[in-house]
C-alpha positions in Angstrom: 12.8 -53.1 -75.4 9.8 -53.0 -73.0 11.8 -55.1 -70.7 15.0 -52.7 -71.0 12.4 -50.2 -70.3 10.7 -51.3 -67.2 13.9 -52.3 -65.7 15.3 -49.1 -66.3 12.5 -47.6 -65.0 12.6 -49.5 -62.3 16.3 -48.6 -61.2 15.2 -45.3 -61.6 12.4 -46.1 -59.1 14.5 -47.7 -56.5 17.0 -44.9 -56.9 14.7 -42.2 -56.1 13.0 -44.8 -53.2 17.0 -45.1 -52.0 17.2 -41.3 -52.1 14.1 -40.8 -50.4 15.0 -43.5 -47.6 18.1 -42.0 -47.4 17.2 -38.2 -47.4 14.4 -39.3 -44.5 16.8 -40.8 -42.5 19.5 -37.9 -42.4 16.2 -35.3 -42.1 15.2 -38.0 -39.4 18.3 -37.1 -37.1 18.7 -33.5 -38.1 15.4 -33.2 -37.0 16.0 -35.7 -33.7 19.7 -33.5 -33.0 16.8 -30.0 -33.7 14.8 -31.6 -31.0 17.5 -32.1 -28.6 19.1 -29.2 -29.2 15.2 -27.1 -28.0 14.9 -29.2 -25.3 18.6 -27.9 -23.9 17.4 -24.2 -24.9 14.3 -24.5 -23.1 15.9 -26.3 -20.1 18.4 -23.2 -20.2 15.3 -21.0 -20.3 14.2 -22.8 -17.3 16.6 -22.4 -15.7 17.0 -18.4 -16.2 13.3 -17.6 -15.1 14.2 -20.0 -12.0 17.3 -17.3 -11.4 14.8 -14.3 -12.5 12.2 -16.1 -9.9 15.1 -16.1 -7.3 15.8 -12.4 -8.1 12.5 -11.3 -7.6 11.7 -13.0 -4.3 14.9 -11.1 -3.2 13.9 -8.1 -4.4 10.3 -8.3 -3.2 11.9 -9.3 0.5 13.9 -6.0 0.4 11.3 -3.9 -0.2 8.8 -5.4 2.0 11.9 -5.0 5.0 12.7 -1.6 3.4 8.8 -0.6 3.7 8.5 -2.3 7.3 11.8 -0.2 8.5 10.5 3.3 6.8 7.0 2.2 8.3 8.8 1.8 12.1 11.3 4.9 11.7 7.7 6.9 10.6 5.7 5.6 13.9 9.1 6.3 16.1 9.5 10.0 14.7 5.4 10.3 14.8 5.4 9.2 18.5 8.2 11.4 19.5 6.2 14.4 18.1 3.3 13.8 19.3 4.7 13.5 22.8 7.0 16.5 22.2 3.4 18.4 21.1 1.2 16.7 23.6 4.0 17.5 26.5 3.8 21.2 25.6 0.2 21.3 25.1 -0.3 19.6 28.6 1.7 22.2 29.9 0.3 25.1 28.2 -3.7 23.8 29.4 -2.2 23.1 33.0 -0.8 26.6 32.8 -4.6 28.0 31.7 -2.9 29.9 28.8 -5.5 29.2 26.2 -8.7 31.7 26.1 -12.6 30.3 25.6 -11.7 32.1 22.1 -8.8 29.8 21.0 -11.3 26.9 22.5 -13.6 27.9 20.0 -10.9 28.1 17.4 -10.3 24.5 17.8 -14.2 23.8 17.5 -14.1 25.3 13.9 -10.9 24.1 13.2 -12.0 20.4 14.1 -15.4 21.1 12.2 -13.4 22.5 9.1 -11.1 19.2 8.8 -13.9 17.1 9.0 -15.2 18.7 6.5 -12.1 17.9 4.2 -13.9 14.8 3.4 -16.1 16.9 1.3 -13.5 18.3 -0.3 -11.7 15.0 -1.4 -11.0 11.3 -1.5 -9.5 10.0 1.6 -9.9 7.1 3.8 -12.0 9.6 6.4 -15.5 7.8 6.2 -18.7 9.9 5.7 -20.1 8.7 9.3 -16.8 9.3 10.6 -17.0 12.9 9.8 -20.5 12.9 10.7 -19.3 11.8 14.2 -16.5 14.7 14.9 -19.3 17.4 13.1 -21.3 15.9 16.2 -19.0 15.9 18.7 -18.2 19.3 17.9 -21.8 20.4 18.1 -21.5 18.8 21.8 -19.1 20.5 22.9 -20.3 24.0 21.8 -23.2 23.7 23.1 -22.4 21.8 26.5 -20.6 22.9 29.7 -17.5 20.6 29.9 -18.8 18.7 32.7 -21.6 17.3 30.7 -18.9 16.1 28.0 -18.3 12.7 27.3 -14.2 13.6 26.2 -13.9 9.6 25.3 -15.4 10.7 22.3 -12.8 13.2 21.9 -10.4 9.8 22.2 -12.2 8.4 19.2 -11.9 11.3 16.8 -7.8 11.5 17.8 -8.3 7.3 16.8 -10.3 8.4 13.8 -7.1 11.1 12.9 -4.7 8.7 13.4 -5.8 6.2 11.1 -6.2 8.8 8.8 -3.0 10.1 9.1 -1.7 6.4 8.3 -3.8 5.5 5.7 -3.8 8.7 3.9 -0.4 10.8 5.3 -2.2 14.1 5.0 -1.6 17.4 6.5 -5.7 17.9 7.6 -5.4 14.3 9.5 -2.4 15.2 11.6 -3.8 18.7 12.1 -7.0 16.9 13.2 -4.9 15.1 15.8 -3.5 17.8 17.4 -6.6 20.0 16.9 -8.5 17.9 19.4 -5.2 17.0 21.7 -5.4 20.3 22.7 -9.0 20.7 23.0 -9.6 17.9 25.2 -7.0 19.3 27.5 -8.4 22.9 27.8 -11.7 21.2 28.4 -9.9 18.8 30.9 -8.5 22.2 32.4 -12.1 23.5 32.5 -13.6 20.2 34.0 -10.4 21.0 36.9 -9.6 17.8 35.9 -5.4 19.5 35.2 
């Protein structure tokens, strides 16, 4: 009986060991055909963020040519304007239409948009408006001759990259506030 037993138990051994061997190999290759079967997934993923990768590098190109051709068409209709303005104003000083009273107009106007600064963030720099608030100080307290108008160059520099950096109203005003100051001095000097 013992024996009967132990080989019984046995069979029943080596069946589940068979079962086992068996049910490890079929896991085995489900498992291998799972692993395949991710590697093809993530090699599709790969493949889709390459495309999405592609897409963007287009996109990004287009809007960096898109910026660059708004950018130009802004500095071509900007020129033109301030030729159209700076033509007229030439004319207008040449012509000796403009009154000590507008000149000291544009001294308070020039001293008032610097003073925008003060007012609100932008990319005018404190010694930047420091500098026009001086040059404005020059030039109402000194005869025209005794002007240094270069400086007047600098603050229609310092407007400009204003205007560019920040596309306000009070840097383009600044612009063509001292334009036409510098020429009615430059009229006064007998310079026009």
């Amino acid at each position: 009986m013992e024996l009967t037993l132990i080989i019984g138990f046995t069979s029943v051994i080596a069946s589940v060991v068979a079962s086992a061997a068996s049910l490890s190999y079929w896991l085995g290759r489900k498992f291998a055909l799972m692993d395949s079967r991710f590697r093809q997934v993530d090699e599709r993923f790969k493949q889709i963020d390459d495309r999405f990768r592609q897409v963007d590098d287009r996109i990004e190109g287009l809007e960096q040519r898109l910026r660059q051709e708004i950018r130009s068409s802004l500095h071509g209709v900007t020129g033109f304007v301030q030729a159209l303005y700076g033509g007229l104003i030439d004319f207008m000083a040449m012509k000796g239409l403009f009154t000590p009273e507008e000149r000291d107009y544009l001294v308070k106007e020039a001293e008032r948009l610097s003073q925008a600064y003060y007012l609100r963030p932008n990319p005018l720099r404190p010694e930047e408006a420091e500098f026009i608030l001086k040059v404005m100080r020059e030039v109402r307290e000194k005869s025209p001759r005794e002007l240094d108008l270069s400086k007047l160059d600098r603050i229609m520099e310092i407007a400009n990259r204003w205007f560019w950096e920040d596309k306000c109203f009070e840097a383009a005003k600044l612009w063509a506030t001292i334009y036409t100051l510098k020429r009615i001095l430059q009229k006064e000097r007998g310079e026009l």
